[in-house]
C-alpha positions, -999 to +999 in steps of 0.1 A: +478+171+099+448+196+093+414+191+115+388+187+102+353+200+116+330+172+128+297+172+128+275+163+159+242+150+158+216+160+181+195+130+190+166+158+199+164+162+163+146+147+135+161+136+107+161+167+086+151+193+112+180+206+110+178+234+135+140+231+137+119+219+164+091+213+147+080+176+155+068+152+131+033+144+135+019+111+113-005+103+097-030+077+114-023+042+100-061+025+084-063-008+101-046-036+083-064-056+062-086-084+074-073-113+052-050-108+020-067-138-001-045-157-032-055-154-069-075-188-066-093-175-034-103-143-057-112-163-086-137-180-062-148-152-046-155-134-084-166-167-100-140-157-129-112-167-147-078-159-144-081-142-180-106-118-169-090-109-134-058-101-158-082-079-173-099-063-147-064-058-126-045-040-161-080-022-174-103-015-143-079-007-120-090-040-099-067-032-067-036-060-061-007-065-040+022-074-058+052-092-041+078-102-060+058-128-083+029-131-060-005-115-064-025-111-033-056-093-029-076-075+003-112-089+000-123-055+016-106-036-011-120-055-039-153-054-019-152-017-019-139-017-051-171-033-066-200-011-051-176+019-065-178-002-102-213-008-091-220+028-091-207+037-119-222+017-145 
């Protein structure tokens, strides 16, 4: 039966470092959001209807978090969001 060569992996080494030794450095991480608030919190907090958050998320560029079915929204984001909108216009 032939051998065959086997591969060893060096745990000292990154994924994809082959031979490197360059270490990965990240990125630093923002802090995670304050509160991720529902569609009705965000129609509260906008005083809109559903119809124009539609609008504003497809058209405006209104920032969302989608999971799976579920819209949820970071009231900072959209807070930032509108003094950028505010500055605009």
């Amino acid at each position: 039966m032939p051998r065959t060569k086997s591969h060893s992996v060096n745990p000292h080494k990154g994924f994809g470092a082959q031979g490197t030794n360059k270490k990965f450095i990240a990125e630093p991480l923002s802090p995670p959001p304050e509160a991720l608030i529902d569609t009705q919190e965000l129609l509260q907090f906008l005083k809109l209807g559903k119809t124009k958050i539609s609008e504003l998320i497809n058209r405006e560029g209104l920032p969302v978090h989608k999971f799976g079915n579920t819209y949820r929204f970071d009231r900072n984001e959209v807070w930032q969001w509108l003094q950028n909108r505010r500055q605009i216009l």
